[in-house]
Backbone bond lengths (Angstrom), bond angles and torsions (degrees), N, CA, C in turn:
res aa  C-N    CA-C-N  psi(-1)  N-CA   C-N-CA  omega(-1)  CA-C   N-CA-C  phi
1 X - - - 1.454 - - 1.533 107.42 -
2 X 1.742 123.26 103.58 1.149 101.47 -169.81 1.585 93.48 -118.67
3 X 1.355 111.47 -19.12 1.785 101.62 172.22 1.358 101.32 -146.86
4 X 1.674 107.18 130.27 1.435 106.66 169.18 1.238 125.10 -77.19
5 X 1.540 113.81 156.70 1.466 100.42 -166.26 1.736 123.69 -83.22
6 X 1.495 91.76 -20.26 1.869 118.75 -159.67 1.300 92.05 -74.76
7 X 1.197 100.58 151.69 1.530 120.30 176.92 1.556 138.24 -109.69
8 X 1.331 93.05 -15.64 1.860 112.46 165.27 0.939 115.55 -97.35
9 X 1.642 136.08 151.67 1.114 116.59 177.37 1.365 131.39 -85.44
10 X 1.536 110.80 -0.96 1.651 98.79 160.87 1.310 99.98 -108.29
11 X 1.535 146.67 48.43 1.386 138.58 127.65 1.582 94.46 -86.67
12 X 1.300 150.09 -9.86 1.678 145.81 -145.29 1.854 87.71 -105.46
13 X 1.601 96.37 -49.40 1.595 105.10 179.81 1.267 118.56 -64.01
14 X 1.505 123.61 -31.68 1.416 116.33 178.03 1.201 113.58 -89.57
15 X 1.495 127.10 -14.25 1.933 126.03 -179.23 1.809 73.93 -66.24
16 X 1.430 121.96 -80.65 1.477 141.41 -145.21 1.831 103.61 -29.59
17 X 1.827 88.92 -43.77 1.447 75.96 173.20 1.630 136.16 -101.49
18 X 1.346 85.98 -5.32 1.595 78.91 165.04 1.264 140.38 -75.43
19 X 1.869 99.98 -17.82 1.594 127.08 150.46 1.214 105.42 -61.38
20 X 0.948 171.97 -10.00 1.635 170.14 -122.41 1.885 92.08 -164.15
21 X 1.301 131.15 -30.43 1.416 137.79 173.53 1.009 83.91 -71.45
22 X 1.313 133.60 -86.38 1.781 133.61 -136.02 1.377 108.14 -81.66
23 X 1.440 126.95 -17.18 1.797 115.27 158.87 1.663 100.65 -80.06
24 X 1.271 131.95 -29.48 1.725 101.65 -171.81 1.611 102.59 -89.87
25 X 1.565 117.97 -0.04 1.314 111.20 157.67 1.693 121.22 -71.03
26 X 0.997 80.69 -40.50 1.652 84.52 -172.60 2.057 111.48 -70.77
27 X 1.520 98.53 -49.06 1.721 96.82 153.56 1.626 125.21 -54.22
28 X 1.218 107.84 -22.97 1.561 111.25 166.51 1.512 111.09 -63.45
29 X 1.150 128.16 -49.26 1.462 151.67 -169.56 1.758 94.31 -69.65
30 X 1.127 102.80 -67.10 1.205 87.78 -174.51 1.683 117.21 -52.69
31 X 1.322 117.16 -46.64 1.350 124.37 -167.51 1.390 95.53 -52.24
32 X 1.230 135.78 -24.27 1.192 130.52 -154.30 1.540 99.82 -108.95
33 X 1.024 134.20 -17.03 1.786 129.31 172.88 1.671 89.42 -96.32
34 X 1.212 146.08 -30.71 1.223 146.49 -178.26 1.485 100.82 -49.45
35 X 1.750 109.38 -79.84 1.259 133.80 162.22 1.744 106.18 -23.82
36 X 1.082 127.78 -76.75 1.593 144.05 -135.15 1.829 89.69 -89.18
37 X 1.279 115.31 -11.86 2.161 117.69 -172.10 1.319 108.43 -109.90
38 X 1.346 92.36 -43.42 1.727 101.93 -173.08 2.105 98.10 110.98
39 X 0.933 90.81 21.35 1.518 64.79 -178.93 1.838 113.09 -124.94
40 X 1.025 111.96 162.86 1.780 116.09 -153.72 1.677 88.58 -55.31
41 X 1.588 127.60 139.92 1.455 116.50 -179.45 1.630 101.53 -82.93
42 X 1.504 116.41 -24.70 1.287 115.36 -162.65 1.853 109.13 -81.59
43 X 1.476 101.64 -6.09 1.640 118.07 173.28 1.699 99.49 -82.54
44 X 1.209 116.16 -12.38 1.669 109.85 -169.83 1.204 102.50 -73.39
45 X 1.856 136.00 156.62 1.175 145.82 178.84 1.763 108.74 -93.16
46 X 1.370 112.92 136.11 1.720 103.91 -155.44 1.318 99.09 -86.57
47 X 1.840 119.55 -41.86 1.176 122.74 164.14 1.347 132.80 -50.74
48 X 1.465 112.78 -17.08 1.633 121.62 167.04 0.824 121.09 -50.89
49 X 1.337 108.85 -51.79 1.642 145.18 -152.86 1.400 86.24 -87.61
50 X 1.402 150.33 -36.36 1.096 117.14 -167.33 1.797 119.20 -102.24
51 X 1.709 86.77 -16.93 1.709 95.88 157.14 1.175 116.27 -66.18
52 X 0.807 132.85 -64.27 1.764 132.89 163.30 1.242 133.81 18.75
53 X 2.075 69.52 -79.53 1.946 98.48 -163.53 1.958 101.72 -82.24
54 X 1.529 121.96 -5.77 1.406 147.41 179.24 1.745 77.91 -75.01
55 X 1.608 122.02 -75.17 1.273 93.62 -135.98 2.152 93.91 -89.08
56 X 0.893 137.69 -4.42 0.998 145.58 147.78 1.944 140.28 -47.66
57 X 1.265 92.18 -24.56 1.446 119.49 169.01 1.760 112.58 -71.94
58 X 0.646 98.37 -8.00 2.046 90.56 175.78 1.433 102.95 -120.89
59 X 1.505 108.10 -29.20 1.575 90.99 171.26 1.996 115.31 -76.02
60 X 0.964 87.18 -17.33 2.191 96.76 -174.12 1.438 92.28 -91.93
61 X 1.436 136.14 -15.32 1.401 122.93 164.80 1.502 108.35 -74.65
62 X 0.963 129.16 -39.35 1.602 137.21 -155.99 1.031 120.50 -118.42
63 X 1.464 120.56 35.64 1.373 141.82 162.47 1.512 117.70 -135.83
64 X 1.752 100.53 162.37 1.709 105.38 -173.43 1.659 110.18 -63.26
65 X 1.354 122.88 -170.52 1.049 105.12 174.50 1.847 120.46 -92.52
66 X 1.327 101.31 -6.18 1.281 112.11 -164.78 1.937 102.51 -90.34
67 X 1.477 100.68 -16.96 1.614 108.03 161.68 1.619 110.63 -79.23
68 X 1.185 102.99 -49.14 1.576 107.70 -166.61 1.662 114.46 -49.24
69 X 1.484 112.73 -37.20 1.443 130.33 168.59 1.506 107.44 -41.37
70 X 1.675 123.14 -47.11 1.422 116.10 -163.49 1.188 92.43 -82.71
71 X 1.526 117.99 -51.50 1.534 117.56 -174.94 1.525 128.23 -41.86
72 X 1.475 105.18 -19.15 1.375 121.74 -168.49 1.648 103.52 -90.07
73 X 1.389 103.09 -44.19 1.194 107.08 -172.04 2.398 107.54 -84.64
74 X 0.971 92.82 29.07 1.909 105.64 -154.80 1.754 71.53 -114.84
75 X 1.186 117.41 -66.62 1.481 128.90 -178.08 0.664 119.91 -42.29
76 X 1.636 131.71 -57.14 1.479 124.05 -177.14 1.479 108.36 -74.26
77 X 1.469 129.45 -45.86 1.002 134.32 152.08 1.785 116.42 -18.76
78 X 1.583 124.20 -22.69 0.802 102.42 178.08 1.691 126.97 -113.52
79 X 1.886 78.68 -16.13 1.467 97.98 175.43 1.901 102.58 -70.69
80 X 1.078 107.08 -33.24 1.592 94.56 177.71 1.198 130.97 -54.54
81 X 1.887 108.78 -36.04 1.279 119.42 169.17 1.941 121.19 -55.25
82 X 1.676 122.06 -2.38 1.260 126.30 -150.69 1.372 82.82 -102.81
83 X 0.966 143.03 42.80 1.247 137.46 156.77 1.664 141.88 2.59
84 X 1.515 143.73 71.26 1.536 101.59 -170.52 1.335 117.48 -100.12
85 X 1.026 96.50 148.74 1.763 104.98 -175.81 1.319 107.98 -46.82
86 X 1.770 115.85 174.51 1.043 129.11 -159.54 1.843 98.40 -112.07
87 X 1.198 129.56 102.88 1.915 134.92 -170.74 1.753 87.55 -103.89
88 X 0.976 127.42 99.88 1.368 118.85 149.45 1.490 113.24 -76.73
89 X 1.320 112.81 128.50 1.500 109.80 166.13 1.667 117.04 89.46
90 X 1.188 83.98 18.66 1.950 102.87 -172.11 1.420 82.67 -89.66
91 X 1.625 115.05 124.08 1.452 125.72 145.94 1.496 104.03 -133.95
92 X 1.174 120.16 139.48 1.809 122.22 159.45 1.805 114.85 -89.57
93 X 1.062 92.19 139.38 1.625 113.19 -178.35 1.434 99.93 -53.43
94 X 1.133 108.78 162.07 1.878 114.29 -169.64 2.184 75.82 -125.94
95 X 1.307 103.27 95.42 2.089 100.38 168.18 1.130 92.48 -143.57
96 X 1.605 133.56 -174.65 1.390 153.69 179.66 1.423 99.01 -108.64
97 X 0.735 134.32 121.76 1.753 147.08 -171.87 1.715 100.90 -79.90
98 X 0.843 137.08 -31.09 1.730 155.27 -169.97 1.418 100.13 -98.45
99 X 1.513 118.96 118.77 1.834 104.18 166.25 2.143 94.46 -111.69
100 X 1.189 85.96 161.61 1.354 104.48 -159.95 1.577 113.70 -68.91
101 X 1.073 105.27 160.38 1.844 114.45 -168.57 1.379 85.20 -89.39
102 X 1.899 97.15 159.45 1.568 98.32 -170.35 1.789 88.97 -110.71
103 X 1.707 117.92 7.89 1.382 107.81 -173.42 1.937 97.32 -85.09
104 X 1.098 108.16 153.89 1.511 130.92 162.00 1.395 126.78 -38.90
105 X 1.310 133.45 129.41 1.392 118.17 179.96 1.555 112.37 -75.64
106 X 1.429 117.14 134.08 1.732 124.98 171.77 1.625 106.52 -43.62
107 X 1.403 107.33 107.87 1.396 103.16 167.35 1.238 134.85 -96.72
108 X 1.604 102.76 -19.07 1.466 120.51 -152.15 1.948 95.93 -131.19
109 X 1.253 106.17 143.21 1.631 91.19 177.86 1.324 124.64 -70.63
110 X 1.645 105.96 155.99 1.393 108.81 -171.31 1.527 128.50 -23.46
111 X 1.396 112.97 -38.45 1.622 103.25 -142.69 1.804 81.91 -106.72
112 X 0.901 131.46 -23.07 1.904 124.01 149.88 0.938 130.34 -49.02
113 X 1.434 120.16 -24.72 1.193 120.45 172.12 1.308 106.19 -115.72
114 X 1.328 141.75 10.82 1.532 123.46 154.54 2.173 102.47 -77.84
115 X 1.393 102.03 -30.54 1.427 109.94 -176.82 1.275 99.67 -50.35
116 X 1.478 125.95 -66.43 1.436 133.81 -158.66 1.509 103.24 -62.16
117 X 1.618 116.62 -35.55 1.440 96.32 177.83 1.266 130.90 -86.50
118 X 1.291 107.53 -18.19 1.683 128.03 161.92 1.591 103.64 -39.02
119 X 1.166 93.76 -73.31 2.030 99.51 -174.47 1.773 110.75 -53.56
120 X 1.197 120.96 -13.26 1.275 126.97 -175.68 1.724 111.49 -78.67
């Protein structure tokens, strides 16, 4: 989520939370193939989990409910398999990846400032 789209601030509050819905859904999901495999949920990959449940979603729409149960349980089953490794001691640097231009910011419109440099 790097820019919201809404423009009022309670349309800004309701995107925010429905983003804040669909990651503790998806941590729900995980907790639950974590739980249901045996394997640590907080080792699960979040982006897995959300490819997954993307390509899994048309088949759990378009089935009975008594299919959808295996299908559901086929899923977590698979999200459990997404494993992420174990990084002890993994931190990333907090720097600006880009170092700065040494030209001037445009202050004046284009065709003033091709004039001014012309005469220069």
């Amino acid at each position: 989520m790097d820019v919201l789209r809404c423009k009022t601030p309670s349309m800004v509050r309701k995107e925010i939370y429905v983003y804040l819905l669909a990651y503790n859904l998806l941590r729900g999901l995980m907790w639950s193939a974590g739980t249901t495999y045996g394997t640590p949920p907080l080792r699960l990959s979040l982006q897995g989990t959300r490819h997954h449940l993307n390509n899994f979603i048309p088949e759990l729409l378009a089935t009975s409910s008594t299919k959808r149960q295996r299908i559901y349980h086929t899923l977590l089953k698979v999200i459990a398999h997404k494993v992420v490794p174990d990084r002890p001691g993994r931190s990333e640097p907090r720097v600006r990846k880009r170092r700065p231009k040494i030209y001037p910011l445009m202050t004046k419109p284009r065709h003033e400032l091709r004039k001014q440099f012309q005469t220069a």
